[in-house]
PDB file of N, CA, C and O in Angstrom:
ATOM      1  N   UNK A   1      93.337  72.991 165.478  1.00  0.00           N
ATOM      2  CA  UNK A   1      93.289  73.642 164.181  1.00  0.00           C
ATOM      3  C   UNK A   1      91.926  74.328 164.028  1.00  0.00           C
ATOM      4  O   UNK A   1      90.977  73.802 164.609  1.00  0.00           O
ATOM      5  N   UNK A   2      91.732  75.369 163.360  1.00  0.00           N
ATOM      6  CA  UNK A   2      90.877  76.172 163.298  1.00  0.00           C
ATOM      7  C   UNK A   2      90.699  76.765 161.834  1.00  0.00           C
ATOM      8  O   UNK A   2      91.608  77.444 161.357  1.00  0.00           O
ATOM      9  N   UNK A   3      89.469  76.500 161.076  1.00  0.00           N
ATOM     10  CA  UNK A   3      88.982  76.890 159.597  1.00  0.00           C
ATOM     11  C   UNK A   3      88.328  78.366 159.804  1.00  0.00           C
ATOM     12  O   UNK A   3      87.476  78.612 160.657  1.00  0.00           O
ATOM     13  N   UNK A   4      88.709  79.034 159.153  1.00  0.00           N
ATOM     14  CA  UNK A   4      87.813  80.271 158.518  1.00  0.00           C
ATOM     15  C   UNK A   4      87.662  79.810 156.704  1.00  0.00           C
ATOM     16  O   UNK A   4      88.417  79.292 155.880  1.00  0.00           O
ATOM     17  N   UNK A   5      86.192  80.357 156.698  1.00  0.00           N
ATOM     18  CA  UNK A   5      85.637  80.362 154.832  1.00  0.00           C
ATOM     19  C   UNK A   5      85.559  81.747 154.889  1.00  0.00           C
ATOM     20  O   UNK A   5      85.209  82.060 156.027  1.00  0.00           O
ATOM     21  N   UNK A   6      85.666  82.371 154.434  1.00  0.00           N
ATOM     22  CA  UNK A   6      84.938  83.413 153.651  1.00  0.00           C
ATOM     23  C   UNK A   6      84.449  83.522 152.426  1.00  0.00           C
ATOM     24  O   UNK A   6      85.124  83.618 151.401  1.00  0.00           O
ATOM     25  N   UNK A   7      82.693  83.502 152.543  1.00  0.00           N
ATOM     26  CA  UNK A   7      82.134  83.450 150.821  1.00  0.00           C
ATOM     27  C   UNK A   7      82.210  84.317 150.446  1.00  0.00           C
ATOM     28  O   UNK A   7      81.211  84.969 150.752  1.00  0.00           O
ATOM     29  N   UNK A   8      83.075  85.020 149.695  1.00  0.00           N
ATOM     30  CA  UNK A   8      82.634  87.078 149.270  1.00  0.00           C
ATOM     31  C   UNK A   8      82.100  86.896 147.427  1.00  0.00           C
ATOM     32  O   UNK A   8      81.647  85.900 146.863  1.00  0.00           O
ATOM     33  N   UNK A   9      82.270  87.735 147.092  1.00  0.00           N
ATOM     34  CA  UNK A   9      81.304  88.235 145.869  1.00  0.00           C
ATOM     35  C   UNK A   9      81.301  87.103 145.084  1.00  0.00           C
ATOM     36  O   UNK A   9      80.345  86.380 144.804  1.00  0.00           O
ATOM     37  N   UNK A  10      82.757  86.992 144.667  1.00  0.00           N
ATOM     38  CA  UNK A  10      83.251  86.093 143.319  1.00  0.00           C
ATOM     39  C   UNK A  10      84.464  85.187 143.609  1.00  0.00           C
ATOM     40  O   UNK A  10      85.112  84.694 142.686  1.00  0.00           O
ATOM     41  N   UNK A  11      84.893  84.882 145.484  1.00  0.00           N
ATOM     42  CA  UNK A  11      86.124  84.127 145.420  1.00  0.00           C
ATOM     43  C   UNK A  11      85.597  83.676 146.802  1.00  0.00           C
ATOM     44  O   UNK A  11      85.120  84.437 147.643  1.00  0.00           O
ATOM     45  N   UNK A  12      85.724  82.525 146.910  1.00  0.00           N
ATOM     46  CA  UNK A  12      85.827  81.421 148.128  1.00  0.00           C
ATOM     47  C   UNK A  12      86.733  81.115 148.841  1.00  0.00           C
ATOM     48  O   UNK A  12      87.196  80.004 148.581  1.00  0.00           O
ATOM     49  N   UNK A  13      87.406  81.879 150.017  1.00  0.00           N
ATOM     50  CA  UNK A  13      88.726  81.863 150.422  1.00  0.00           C
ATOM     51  C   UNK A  13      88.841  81.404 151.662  1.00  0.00           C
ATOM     52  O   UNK A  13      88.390  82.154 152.528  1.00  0.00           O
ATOM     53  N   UNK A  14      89.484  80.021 152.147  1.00  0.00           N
ATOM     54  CA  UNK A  14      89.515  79.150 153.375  1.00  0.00           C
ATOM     55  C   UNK A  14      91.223  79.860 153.434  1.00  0.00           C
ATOM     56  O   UNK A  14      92.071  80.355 152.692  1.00  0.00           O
ATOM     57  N   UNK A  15      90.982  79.489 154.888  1.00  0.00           N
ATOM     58  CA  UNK A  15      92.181  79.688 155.848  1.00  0.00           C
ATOM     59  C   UNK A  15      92.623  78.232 157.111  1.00  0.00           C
ATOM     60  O   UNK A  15      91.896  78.169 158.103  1.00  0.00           O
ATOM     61  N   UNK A  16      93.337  77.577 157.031  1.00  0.00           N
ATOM     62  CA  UNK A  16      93.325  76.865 158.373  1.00  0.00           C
ATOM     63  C   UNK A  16      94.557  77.699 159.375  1.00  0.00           C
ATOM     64  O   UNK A  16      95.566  78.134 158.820  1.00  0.00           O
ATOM     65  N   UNK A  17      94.423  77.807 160.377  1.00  0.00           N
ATOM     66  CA  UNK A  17      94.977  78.422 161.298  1.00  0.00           C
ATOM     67  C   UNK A  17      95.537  76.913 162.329  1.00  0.00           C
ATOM     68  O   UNK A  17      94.955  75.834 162.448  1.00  0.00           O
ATOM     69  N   UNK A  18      97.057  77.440 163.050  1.00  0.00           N
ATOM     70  CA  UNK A  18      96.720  76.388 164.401  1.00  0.00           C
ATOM     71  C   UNK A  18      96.696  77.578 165.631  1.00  0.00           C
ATOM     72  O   UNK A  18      96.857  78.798 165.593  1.00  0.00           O
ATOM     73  N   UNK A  19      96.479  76.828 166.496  1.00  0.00           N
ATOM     74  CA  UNK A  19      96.357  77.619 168.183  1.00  0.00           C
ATOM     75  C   UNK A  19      96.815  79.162 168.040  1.00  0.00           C
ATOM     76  O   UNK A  19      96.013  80.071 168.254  1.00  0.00           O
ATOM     77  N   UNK A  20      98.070  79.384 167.688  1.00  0.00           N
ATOM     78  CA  UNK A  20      99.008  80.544 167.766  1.00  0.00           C
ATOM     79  C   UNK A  20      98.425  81.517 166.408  1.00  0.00           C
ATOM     80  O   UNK A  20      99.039  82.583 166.359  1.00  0.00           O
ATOM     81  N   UNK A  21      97.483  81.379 165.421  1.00  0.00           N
ATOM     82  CA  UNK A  21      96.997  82.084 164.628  1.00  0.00           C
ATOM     83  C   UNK A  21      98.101  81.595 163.337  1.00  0.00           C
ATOM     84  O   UNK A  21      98.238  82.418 162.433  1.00  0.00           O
ATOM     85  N   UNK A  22      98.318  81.233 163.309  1.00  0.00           N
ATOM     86  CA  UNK A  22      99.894  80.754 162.268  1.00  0.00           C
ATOM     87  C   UNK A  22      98.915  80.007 160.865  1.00  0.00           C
ATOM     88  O   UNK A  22      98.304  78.955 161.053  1.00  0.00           O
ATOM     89  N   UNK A  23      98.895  80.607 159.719  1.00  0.00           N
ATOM     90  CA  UNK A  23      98.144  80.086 158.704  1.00  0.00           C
ATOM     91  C   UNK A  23      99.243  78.987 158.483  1.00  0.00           C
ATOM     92  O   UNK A  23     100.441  79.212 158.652  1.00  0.00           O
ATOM     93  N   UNK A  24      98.567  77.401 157.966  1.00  0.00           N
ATOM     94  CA  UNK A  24      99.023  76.133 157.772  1.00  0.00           C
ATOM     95  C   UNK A  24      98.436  75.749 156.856  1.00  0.00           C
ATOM     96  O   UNK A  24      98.797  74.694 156.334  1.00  0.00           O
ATOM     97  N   UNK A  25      97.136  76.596 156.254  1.00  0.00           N
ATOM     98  CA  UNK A  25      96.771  75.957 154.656  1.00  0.00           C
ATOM     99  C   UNK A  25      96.094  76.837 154.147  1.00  0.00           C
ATOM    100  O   UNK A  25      95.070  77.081 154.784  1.00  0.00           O
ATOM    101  N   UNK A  26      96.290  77.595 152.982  1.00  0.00           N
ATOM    102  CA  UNK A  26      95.155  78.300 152.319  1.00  0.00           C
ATOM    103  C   UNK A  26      94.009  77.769 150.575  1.00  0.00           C
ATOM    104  O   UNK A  26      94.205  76.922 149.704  1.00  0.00           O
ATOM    105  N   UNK A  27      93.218  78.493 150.732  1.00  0.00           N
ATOM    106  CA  UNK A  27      92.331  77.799 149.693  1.00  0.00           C
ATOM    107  C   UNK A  27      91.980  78.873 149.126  1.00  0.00           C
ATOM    108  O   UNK A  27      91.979  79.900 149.805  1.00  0.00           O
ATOM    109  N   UNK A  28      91.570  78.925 147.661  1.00  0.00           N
ATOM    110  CA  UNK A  28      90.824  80.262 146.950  1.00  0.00           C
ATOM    111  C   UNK A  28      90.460  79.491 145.925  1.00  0.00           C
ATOM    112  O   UNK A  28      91.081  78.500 145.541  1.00  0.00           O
ATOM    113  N   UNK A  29      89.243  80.012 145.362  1.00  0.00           N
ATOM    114  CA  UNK A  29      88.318  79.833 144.062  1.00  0.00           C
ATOM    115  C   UNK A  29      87.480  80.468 143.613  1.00  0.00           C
ATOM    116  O   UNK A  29      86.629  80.894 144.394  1.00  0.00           O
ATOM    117  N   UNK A  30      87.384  80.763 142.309  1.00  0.00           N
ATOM    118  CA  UNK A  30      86.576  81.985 142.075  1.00  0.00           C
ATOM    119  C   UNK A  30      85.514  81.234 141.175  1.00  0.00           C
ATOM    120  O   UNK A  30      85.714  80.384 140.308  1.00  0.00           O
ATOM    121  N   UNK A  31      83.761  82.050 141.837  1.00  0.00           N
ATOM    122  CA  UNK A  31      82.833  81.735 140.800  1.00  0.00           C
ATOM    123  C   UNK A  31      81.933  82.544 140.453  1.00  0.00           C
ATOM    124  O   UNK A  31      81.792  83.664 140.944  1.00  0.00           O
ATOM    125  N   UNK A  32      81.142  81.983 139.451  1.00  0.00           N
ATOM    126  CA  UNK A  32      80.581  83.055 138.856  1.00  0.00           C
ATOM    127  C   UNK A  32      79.836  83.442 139.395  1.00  0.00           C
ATOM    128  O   UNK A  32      79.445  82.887 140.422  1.00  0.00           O
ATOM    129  N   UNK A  33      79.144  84.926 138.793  1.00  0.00           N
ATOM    130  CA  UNK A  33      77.618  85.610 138.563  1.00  0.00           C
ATOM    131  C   UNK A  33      76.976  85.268 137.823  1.00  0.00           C
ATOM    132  O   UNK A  33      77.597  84.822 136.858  1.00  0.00           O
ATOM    133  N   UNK A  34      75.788  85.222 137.722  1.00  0.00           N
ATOM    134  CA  UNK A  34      74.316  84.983 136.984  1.00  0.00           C
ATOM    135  C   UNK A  34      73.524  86.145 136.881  1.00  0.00           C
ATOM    136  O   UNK A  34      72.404  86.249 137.382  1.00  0.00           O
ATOM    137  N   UNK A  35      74.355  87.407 135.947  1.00  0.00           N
ATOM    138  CA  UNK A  35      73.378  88.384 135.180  1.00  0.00           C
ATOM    139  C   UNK A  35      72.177  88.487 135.014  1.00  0.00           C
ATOM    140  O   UNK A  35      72.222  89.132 133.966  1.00  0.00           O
ATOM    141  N   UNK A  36      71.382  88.393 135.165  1.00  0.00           N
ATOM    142  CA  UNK A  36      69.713  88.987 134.843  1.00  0.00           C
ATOM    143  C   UNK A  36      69.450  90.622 134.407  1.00  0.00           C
ATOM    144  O   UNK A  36      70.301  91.470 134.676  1.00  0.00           O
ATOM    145  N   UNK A  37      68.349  90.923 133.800  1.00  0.00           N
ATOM    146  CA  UNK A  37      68.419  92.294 133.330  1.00  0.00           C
ATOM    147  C   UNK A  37      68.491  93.395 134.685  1.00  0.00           C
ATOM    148  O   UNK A  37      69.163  94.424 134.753  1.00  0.00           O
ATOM    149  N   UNK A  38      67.736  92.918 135.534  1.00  0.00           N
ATOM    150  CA  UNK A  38      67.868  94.437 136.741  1.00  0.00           C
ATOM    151  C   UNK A  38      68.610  93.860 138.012  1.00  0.00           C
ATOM    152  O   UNK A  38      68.662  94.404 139.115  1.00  0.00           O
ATOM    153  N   UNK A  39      69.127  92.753 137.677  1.00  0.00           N
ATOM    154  CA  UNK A  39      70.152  91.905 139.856  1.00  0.00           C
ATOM    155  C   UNK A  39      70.845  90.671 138.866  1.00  0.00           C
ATOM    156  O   UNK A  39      70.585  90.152 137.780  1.00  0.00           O
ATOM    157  N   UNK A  40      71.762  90.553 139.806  1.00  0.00           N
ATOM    158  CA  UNK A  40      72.626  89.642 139.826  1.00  0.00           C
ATOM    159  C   UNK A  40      72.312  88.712 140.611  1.00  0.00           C
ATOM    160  O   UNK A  40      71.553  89.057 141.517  1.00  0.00           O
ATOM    161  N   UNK A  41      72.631  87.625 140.591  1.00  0.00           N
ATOM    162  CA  UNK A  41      72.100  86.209 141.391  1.00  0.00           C
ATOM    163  C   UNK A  41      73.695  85.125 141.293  1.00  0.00           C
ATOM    164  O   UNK A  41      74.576  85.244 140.441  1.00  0.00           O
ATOM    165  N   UNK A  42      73.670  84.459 142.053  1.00  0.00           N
ATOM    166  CA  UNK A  42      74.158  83.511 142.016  1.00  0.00           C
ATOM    167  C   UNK A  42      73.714  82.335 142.961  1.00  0.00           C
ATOM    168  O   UNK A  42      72.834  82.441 143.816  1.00  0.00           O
ATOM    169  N   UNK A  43      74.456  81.176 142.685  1.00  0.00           N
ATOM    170  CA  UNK A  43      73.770  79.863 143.106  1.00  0.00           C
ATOM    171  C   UNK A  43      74.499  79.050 144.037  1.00  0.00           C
ATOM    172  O   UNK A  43      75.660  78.644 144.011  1.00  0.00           O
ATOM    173  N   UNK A  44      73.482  78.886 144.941  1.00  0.00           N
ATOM    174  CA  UNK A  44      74.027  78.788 146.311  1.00  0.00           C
ATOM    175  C   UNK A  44      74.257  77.045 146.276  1.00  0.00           C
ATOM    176  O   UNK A  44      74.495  76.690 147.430  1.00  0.00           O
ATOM    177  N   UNK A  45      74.261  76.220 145.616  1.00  0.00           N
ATOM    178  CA  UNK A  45      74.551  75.088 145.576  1.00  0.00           C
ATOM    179  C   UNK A  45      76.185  74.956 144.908  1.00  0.00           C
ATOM    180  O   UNK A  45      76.971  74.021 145.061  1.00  0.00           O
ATOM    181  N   UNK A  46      76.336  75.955 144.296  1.00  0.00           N
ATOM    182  CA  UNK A  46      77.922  76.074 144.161  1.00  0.00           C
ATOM    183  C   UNK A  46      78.611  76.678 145.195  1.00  0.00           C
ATOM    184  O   UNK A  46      79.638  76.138 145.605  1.00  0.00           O
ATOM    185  N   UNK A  47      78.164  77.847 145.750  1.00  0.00           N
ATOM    186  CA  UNK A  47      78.885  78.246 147.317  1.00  0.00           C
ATOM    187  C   UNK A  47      78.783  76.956 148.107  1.00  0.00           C
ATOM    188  O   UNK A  47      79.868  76.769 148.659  1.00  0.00           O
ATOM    189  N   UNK A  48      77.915  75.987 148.386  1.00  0.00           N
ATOM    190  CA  UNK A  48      77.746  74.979 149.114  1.00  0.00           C
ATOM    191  C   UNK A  48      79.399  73.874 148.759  1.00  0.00           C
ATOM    192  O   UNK A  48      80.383  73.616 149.452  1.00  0.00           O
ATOM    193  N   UNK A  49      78.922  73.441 147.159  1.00  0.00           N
ATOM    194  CA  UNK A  49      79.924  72.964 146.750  1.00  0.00           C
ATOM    195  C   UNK A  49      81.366  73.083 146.581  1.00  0.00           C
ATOM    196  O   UNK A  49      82.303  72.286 146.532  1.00  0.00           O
ATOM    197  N   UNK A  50      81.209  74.536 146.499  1.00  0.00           N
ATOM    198  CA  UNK A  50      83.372  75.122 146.943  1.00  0.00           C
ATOM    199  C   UNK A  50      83.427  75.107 148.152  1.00  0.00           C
ATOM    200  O   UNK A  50      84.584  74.923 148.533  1.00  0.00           O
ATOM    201  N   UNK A  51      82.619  75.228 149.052  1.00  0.00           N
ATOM    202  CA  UNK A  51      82.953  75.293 150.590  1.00  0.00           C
ATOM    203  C   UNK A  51      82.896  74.308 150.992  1.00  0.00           C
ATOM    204  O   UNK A  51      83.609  74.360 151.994  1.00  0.00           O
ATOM    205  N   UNK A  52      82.356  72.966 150.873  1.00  0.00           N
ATOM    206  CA  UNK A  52      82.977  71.347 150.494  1.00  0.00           C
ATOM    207  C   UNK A  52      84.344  71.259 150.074  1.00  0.00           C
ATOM    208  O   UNK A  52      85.205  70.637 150.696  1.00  0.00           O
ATOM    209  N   UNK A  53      84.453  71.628 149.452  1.00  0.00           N
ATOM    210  CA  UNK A  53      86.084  71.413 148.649  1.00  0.00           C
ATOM    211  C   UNK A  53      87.201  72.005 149.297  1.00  0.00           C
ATOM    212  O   UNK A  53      88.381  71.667 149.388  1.00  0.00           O
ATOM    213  N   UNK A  54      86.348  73.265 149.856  1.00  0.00           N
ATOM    214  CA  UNK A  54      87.721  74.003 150.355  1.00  0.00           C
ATOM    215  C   UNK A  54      87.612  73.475 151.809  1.00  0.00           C
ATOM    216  O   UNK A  54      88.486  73.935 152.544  1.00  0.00           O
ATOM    217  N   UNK A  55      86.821  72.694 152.344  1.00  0.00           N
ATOM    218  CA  UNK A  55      87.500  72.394 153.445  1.00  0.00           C
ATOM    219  C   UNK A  55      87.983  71.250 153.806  1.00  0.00           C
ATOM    220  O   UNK A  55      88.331  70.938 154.945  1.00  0.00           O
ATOM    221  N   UNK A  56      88.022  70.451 152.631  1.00  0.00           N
ATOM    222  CA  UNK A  56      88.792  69.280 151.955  1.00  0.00           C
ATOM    223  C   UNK A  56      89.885  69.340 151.675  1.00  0.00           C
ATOM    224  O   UNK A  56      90.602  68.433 152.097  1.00  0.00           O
ATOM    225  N   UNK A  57      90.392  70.231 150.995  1.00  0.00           N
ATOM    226  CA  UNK A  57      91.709  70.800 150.402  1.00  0.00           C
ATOM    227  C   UNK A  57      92.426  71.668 151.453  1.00  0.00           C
ATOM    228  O   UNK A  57      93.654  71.593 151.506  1.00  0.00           O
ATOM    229  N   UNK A  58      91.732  72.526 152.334  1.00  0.00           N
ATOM    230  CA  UNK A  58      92.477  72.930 153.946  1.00  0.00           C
ATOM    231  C   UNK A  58      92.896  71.590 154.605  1.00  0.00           C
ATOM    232  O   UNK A  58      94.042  71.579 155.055  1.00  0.00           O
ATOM    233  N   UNK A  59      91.961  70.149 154.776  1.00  0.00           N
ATOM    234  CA  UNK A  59      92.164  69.298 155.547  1.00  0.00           C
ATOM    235  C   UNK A  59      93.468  68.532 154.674  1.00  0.00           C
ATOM    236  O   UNK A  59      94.550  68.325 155.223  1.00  0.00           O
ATOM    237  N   UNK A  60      93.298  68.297 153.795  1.00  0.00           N
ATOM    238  CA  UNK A  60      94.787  67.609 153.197  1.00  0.00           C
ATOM    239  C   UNK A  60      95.699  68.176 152.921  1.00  0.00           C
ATOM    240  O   UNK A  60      96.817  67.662 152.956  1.00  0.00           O
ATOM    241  N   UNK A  61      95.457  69.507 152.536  1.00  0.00           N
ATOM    242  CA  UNK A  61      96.986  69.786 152.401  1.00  0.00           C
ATOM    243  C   UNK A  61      97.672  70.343 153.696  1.00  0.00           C
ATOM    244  O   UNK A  61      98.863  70.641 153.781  1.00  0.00           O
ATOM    245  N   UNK A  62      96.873  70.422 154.544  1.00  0.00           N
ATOM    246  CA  UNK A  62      97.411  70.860 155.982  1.00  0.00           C
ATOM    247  C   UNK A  62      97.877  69.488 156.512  1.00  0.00           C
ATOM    248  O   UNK A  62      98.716  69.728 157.380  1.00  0.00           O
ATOM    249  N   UNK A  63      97.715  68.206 156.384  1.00  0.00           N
ATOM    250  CA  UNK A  63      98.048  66.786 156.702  1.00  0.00           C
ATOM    251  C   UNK A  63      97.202  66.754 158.291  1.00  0.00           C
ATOM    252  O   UNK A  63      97.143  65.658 158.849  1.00  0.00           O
ATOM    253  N   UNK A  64      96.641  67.824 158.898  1.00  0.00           N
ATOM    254  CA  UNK A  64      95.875  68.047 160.018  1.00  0.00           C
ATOM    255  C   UNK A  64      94.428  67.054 160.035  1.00  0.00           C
ATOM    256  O   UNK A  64      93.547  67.839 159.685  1.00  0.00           O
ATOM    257  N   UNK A  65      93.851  65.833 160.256  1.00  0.00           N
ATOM    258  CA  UNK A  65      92.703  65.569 160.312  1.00  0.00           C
ATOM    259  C   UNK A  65      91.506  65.675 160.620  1.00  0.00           C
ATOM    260  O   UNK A  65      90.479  65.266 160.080  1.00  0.00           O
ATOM    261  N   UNK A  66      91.853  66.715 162.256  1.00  0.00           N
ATOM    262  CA  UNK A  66      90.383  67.255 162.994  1.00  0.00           C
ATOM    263  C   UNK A  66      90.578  69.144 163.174  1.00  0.00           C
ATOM    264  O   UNK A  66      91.604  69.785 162.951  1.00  0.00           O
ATOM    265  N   UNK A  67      89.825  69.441 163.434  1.00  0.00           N
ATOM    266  CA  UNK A  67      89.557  70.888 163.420  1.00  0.00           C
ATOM    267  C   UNK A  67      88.653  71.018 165.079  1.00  0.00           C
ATOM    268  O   UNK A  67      88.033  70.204 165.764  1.00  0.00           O
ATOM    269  N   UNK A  68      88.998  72.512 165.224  1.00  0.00           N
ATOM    270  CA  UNK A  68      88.280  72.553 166.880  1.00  0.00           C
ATOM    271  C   UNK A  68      87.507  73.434 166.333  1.00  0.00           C
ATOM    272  O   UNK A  68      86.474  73.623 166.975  1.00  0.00           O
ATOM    273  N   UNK A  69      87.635  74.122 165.265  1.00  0.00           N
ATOM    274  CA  UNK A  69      85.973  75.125 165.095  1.00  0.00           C
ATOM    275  C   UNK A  69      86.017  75.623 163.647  1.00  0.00           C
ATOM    276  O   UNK A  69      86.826  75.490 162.729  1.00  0.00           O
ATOM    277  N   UNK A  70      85.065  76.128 163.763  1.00  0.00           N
ATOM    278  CA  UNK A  70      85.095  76.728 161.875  1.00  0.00           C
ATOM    279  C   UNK A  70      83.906  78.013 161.932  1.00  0.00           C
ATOM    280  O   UNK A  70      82.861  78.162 162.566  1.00  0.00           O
ATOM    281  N   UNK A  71      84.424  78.589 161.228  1.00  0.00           N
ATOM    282  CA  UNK A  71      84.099  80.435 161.318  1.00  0.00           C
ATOM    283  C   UNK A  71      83.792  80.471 159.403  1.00  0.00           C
ATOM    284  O   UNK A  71      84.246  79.935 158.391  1.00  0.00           O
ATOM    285  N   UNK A  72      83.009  81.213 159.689  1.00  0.00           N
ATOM    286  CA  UNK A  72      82.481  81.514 158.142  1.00  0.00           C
ATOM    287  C   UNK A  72      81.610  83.167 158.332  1.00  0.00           C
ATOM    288  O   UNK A  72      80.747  83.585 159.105  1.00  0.00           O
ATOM    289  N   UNK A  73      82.626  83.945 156.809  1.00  0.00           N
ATOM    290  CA  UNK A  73      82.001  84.886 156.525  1.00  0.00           C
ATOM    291  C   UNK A  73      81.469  85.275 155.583  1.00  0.00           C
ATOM    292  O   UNK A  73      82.085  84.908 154.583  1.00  0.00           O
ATOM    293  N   UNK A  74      79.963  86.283 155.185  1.00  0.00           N
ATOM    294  CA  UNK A  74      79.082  85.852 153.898  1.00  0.00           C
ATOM    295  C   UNK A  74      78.845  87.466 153.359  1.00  0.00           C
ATOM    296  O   UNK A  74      78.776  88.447 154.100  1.00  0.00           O
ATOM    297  N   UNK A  75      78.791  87.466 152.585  1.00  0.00           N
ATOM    298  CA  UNK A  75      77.854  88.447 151.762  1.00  0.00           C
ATOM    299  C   UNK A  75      76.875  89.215 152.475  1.00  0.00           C
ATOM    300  O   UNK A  75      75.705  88.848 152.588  1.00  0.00           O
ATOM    301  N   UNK A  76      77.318  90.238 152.941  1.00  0.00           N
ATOM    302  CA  UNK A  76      76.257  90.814 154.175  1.00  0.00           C
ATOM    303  C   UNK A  76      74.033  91.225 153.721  1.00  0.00           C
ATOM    304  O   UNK A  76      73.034  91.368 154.425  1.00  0.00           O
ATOM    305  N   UNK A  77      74.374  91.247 151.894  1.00  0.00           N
ATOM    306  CA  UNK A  77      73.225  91.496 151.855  1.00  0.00           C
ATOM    307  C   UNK A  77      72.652  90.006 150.939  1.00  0.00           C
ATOM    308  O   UNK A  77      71.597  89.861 150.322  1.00  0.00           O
ATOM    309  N   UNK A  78      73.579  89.213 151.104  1.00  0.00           N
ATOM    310  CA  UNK A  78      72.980  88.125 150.394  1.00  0.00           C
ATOM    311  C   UNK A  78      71.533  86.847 151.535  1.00  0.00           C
ATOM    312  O   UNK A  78      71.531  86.621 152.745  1.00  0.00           O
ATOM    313  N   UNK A  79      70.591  86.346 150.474  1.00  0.00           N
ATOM    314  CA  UNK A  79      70.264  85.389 151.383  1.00  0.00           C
ATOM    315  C   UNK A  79      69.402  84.760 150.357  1.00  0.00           C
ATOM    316  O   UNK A  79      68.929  85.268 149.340  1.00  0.00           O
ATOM    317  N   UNK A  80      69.259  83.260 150.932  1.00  0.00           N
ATOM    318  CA  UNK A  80      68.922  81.928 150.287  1.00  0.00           C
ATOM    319  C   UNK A  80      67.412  81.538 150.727  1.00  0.00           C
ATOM    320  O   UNK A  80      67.158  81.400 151.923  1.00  0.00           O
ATOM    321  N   UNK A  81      66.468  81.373 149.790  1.00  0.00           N
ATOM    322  CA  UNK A  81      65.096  80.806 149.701  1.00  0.00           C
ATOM    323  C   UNK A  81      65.689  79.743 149.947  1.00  0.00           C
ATOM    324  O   UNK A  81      66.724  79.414 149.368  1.00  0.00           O
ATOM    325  N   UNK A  82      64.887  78.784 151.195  1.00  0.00           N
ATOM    326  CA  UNK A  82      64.747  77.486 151.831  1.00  0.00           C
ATOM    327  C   UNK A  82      64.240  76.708 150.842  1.00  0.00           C
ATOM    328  O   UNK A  82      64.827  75.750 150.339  1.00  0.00           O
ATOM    329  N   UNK A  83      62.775  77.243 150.451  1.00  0.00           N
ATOM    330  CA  UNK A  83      61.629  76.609 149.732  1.00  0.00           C
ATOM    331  C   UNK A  83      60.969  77.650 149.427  1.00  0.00           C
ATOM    332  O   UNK A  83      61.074  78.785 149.891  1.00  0.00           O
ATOM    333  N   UNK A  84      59.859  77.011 148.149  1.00  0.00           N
ATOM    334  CA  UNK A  84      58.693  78.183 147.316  1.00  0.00           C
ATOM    335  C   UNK A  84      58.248  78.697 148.295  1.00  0.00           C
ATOM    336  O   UNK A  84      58.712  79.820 148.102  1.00  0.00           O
ATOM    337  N   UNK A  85      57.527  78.810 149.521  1.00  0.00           N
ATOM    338  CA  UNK A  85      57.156  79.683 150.529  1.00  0.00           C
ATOM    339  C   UNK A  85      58.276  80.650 151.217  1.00  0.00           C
ATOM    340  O   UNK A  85      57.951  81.429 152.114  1.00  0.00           O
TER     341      UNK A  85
END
């Protein structure tokens, strides 16, 4: 079995696949933006947290227990401060 995530703007969308490409579970959730006056932001501890879930909810409702790989696609201009430096 094989997971794809994709994080895009405003929806969190898992896929489980088996061998033959054959989708066996899908996942979607949508979250918010965080407006500011001149950029938009959002918070990467909730992308963290739906992409927890959704690959929780691929693993049970597929009744599948192990996975052979997992693929994830992101926001091409997005990126996450580690720490204040």
């Amino acid at each position: 079995m094989y997971i794809g995530i994709d994080l895009g703007t405003t929806v969190c969308k898992g896929f489980l696949y088996d061998e033959f490409g054959t989708v066996k579970a899908e996942f979607h959730e949508e979250y918010s933006l965080i407006f500011r006056a001149e950029f938009i932001e959002q918070d990467a501890e909730q992308w963290w947290e739906i992409t927890k879930k959704a690959i929780r909810s691929l693993l049970s409702d597929s009744g599948f227990p192990h996975i052979q790989a997992l693929s994830f696609s992101t926001q091409s201009i997005s990126f996450v401060p580690v720490d204040p430096n």
